[in-house]
RODREN-701211 format. One record per atom (N, C-alpha, C): residue in one letter; x, y, z; residue number from 1; atom name. Coordinates in nm, 2 decimals. Example, Ala and Ser with C-alpha at 12.3 -4.5 7.8 and 13.67 -1.06 7.14 Angstrom:
2
<node rest="A" px="1.32" py="-0.57" pz="0.78" nr="1" atom="N"/>
<node rest="A" px="1.23" py="-0.45" pz="0.78" nr="1" atom="CA"/>
<node rest="A" px="1.32" py="-0.33" pz="0.78" nr="1" atom="C"/>
<node rest="S" px="1.28" py="-0.22" pz="0.71" nr="2" atom="N"/>
<node rest="S" px="1.37" py="-0.11" pz="0.71" nr="2" atom="CA"/>
<node rest="S" px="1.29" py="0.00" pz="0.79" nr="2" atom="C"/>
// end
This chain:
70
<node rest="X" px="1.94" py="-0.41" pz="1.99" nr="1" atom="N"/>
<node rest="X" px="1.87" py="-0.32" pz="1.90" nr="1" atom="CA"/>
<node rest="X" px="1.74" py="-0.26" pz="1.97" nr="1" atom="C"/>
<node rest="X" px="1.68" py="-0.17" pz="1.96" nr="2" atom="N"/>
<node rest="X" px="1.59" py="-0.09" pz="2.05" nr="2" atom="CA"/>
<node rest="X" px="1.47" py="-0.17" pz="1.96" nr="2" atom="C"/>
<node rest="X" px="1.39" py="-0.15" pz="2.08" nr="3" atom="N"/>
<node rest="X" px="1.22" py="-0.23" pz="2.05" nr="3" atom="CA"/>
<node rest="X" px="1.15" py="-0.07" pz="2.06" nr="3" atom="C"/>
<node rest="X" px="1.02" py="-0.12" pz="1.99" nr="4" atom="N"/>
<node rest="X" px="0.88" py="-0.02" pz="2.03" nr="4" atom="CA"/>
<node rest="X" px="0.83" py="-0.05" pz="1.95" nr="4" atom="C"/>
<node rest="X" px="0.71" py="0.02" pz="1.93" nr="5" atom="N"/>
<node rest="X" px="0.55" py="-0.02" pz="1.84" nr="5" atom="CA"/>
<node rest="X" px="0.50" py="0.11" pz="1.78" nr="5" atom="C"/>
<node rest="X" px="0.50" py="0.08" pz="1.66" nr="6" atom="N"/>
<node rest="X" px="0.41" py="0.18" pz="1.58" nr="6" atom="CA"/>
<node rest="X" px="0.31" py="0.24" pz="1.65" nr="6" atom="C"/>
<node rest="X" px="0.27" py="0.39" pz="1.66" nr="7" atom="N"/>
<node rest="X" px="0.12" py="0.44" pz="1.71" nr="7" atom="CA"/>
<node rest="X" px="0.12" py="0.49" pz="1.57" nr="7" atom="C"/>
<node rest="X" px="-0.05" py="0.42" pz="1.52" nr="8" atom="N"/>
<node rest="X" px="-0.07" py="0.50" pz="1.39" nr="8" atom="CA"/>
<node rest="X" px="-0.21" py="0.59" pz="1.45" nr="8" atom="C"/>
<node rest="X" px="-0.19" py="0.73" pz="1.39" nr="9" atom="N"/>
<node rest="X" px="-0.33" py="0.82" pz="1.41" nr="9" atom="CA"/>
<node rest="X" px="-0.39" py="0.73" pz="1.28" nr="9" atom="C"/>
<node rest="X" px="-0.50" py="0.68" pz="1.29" nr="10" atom="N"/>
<node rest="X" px="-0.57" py="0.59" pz="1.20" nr="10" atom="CA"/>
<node rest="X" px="-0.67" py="0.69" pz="1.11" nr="10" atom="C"/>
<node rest="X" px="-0.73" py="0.81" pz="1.19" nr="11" atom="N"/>
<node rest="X" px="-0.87" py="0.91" pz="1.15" nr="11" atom="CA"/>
<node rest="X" px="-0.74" py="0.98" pz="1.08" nr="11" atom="C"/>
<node rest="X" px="-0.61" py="1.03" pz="1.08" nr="12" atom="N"/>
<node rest="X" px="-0.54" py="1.13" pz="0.96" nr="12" atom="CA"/>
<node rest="X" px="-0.50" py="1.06" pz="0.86" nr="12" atom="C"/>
<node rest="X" px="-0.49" py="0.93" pz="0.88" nr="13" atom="N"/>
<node rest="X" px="-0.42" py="0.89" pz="0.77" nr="13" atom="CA"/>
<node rest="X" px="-0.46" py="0.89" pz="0.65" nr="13" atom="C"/>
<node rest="X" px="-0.42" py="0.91" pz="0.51" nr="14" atom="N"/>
<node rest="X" px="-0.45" py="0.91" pz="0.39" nr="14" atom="CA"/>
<node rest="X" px="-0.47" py="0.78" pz="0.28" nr="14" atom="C"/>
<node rest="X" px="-0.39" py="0.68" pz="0.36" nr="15" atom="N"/>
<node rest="X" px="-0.39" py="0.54" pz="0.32" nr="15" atom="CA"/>
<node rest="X" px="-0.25" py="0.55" pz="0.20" nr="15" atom="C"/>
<node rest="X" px="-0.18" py="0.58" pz="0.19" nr="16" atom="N"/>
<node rest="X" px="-0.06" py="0.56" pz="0.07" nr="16" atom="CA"/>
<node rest="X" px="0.02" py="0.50" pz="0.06" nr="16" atom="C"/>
<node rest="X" px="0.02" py="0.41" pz="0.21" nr="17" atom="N"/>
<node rest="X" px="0.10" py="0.30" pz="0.20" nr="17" atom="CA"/>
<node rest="X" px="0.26" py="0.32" pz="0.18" nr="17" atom="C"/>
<node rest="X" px="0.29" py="0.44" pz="0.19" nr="18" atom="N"/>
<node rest="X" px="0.48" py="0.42" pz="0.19" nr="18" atom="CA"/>
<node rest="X" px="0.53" py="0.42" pz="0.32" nr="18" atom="C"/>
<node rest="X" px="0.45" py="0.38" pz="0.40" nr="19" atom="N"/>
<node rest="X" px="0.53" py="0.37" pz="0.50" nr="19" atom="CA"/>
<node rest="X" px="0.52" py="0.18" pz="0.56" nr="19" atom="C"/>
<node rest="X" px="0.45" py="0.11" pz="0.47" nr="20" atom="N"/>
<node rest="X" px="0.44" py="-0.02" pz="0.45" nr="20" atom="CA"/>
<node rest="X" px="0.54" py="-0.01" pz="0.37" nr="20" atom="C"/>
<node rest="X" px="0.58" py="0.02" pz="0.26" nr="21" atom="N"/>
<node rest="X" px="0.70" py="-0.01" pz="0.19" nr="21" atom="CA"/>
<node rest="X" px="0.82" py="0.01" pz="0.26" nr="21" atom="C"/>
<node rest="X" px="0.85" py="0.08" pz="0.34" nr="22" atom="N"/>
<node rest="X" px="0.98" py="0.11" pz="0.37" nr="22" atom="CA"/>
<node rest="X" px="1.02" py="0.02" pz="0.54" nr="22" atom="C"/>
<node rest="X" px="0.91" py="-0.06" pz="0.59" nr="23" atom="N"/>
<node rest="X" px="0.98" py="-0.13" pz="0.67" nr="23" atom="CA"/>
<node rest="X" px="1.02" py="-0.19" pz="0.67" nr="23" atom="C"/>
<node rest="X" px="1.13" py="-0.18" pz="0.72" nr="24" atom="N"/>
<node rest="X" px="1.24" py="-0.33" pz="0.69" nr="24" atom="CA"/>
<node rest="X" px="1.23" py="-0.46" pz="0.76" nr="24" atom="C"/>
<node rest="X" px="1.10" py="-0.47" pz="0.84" nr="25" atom="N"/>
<node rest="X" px="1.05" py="-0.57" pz="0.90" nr="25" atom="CA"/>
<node rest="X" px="0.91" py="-0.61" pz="0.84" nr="25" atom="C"/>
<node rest="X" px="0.88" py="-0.54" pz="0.70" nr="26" atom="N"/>
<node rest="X" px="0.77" py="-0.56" pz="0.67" nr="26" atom="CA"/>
<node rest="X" px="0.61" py="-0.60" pz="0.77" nr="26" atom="C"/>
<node rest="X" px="0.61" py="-0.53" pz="0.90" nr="27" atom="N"/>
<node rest="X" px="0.53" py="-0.59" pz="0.98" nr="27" atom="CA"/>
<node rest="X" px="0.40" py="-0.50" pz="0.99" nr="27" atom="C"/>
<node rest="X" px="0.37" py="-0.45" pz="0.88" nr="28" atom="N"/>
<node rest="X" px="0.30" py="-0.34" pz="0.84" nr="28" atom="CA"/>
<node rest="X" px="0.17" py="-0.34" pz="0.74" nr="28" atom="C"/>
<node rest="X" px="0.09" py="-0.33" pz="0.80" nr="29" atom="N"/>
<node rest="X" px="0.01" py="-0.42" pz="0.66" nr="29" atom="CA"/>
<node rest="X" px="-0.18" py="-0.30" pz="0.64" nr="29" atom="C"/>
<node rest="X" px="-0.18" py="-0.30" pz="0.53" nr="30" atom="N"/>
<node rest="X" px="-0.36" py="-0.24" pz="0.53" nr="30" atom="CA"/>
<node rest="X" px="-0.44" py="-0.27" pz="0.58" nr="30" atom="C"/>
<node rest="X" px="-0.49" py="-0.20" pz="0.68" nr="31" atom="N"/>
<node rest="X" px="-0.65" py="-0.28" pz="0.76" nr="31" atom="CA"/>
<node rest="X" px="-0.75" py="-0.31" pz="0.69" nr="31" atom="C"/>
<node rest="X" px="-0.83" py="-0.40" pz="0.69" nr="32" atom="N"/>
<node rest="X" px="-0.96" py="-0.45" pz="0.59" nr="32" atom="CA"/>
<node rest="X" px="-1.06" py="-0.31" pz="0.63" nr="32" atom="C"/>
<node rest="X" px="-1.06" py="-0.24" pz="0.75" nr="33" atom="N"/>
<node rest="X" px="-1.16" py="-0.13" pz="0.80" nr="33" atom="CA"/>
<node rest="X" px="-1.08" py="-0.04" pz="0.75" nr="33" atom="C"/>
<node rest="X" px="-1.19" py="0.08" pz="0.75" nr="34" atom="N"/>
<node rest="X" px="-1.11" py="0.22" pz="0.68" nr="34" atom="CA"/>
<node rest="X" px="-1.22" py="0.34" pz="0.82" nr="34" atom="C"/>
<node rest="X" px="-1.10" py="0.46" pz="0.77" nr="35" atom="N"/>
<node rest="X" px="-1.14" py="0.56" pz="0.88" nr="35" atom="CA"/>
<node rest="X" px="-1.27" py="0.64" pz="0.86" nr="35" atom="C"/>
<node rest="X" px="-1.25" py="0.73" pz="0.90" nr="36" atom="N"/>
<node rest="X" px="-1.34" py="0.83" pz="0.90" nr="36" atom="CA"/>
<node rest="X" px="-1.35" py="0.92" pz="0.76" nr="36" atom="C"/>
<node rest="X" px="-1.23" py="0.90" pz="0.69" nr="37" atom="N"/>
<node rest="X" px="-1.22" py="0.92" pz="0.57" nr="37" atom="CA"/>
<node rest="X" px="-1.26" py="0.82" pz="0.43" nr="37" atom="C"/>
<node rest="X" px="-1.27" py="0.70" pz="0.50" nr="38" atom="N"/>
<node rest="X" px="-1.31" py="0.59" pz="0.37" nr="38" atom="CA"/>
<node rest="X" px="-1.19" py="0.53" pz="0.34" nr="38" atom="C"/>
<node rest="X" px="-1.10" py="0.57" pz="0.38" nr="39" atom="N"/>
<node rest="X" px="-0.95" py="0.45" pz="0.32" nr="39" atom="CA"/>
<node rest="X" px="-0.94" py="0.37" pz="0.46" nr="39" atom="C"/>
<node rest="X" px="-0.84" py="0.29" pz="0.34" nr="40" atom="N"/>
<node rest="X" px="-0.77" py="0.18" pz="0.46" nr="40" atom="CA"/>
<node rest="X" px="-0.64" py="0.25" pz="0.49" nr="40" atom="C"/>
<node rest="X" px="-0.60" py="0.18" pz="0.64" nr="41" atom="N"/>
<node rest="X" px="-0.46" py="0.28" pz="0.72" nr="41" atom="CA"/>
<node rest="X" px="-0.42" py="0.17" pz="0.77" nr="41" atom="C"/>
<node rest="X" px="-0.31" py="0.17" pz="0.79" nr="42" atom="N"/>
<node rest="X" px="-0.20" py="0.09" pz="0.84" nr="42" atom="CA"/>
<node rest="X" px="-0.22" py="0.01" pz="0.94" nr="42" atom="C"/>
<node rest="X" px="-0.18" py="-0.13" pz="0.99" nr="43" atom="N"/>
<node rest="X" px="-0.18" py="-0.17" pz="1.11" nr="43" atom="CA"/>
<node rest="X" px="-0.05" py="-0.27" pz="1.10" nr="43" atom="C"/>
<node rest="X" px="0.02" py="-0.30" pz="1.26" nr="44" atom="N"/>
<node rest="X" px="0.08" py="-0.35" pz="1.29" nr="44" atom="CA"/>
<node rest="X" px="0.09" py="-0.50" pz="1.30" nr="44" atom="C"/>
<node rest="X" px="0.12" py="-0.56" pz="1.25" nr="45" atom="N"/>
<node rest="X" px="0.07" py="-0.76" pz="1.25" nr="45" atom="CA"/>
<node rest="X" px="0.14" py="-0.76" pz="1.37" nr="45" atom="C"/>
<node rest="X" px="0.29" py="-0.72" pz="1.37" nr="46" atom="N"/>
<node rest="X" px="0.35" py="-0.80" pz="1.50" nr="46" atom="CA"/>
<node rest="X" px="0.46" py="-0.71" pz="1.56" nr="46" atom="C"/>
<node rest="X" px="0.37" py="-0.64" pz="1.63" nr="47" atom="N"/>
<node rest="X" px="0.50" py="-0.55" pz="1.74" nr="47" atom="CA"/>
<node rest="X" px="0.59" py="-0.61" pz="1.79" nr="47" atom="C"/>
<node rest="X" px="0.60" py="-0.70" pz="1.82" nr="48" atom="N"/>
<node rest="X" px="0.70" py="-0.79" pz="1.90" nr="48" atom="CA"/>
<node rest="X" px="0.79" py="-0.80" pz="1.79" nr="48" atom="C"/>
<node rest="X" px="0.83" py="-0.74" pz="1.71" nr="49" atom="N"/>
<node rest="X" px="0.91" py="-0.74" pz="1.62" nr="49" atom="CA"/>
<node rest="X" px="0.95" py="-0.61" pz="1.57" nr="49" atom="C"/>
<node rest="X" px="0.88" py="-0.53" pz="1.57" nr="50" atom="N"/>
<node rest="X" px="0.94" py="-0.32" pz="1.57" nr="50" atom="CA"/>
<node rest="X" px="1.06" py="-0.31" pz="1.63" nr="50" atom="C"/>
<node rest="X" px="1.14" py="-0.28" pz="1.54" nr="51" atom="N"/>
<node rest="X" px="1.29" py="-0.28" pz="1.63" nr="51" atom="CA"/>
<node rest="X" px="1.32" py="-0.12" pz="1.63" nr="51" atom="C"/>
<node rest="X" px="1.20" py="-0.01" pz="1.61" nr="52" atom="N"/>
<node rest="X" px="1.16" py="0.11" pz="1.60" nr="52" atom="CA"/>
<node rest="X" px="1.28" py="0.17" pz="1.54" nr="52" atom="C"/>
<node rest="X" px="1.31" py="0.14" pz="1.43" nr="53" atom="N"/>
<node rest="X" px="1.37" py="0.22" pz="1.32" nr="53" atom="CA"/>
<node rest="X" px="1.32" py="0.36" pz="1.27" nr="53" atom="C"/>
<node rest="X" px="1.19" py="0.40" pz="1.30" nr="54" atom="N"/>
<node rest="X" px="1.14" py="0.49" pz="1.29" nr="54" atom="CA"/>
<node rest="X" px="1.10" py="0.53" pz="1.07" nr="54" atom="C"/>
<node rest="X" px="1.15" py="0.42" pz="1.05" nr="55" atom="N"/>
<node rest="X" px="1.12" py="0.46" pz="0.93" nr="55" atom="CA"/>
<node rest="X" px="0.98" py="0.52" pz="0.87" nr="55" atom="C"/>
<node rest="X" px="0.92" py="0.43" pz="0.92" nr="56" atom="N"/>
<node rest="X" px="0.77" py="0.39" pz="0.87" nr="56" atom="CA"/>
<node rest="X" px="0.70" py="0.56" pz="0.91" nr="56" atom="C"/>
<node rest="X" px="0.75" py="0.62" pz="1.01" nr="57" atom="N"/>
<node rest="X" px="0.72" py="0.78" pz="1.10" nr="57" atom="CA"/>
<node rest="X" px="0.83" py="0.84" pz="1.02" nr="57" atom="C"/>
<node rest="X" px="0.93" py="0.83" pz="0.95" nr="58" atom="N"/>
<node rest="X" px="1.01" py="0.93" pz="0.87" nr="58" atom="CA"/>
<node rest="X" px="0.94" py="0.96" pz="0.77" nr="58" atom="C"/>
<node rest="X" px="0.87" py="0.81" pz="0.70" nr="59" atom="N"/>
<node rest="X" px="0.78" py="0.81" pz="0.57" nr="59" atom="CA"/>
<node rest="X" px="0.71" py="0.88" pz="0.56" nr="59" atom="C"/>
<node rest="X" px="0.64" py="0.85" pz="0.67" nr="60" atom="N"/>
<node rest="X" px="0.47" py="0.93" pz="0.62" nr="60" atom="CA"/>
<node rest="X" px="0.49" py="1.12" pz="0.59" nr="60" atom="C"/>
<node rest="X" px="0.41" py="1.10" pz="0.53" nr="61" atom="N"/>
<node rest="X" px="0.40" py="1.23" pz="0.43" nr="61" atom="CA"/>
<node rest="X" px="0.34" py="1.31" pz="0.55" nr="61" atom="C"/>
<node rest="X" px="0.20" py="1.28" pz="0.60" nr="62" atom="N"/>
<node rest="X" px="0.10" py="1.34" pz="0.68" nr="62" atom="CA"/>
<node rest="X" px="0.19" py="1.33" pz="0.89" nr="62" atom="C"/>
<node rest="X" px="0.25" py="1.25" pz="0.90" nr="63" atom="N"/>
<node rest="X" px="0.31" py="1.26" pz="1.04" nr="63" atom="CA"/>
<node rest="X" px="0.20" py="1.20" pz="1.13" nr="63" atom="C"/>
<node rest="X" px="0.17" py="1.12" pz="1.05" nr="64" atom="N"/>
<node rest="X" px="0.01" py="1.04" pz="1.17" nr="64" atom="CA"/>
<node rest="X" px="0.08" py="0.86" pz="1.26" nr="64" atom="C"/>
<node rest="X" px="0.23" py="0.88" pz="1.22" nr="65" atom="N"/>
<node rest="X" px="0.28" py="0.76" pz="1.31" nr="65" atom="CA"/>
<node rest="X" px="0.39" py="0.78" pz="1.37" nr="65" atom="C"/>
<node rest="X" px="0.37" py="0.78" pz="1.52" nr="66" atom="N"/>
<node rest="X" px="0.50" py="0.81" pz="1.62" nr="66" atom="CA"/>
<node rest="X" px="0.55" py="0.65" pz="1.67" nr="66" atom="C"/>
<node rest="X" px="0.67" py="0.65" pz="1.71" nr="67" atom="N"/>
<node rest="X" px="0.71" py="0.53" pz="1.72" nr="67" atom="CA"/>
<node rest="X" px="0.72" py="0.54" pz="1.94" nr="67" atom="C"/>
<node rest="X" px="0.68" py="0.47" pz="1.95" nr="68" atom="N"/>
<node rest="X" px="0.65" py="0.43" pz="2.09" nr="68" atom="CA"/>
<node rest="X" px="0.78" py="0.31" pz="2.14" nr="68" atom="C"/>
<node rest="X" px="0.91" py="0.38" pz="2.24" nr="69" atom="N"/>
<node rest="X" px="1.01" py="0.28" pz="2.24" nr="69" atom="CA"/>
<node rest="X" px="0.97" py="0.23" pz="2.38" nr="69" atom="C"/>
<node rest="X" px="1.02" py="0.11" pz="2.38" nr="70" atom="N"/>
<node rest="X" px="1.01" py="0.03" pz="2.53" nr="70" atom="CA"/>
<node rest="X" px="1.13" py="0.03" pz="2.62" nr="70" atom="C"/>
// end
């Protein structure tokens, strides 16, 4: 199965979190920091585990996560 790592734009993001819900690796989680906007944005716990389904970058509403394959 293909590997790669989330790139989240952290300063676009909106914080809405559907793209935490839709990974099927759940490896996706809210940062305690927030951006330039004042929300919290996504971060990756454990890339070594993105099997780059691209879901999480289908999700997003705003297009602020490209999937990075290895």
């Amino acid at each position: 199965m293909a590997k790669g790592r989330p790139l989240i734009n952290k300063e676009r993001c909106k914080g809405c979190g559907l793209c935490i819900r839709v990974c099927p690796k759940k490896i996706l989680e809210m940062s305690k920091e927030t951006n330039g906007q004042g929300v919290n944005y996504p971060v990756c716990n454990d890339e070594a585990s993105c099997i780059a389904c691209s879901m999480c970058a289908t999700m997003c509403p705003d297009c602020v996560i490209e999937i990075e394959a290895e």
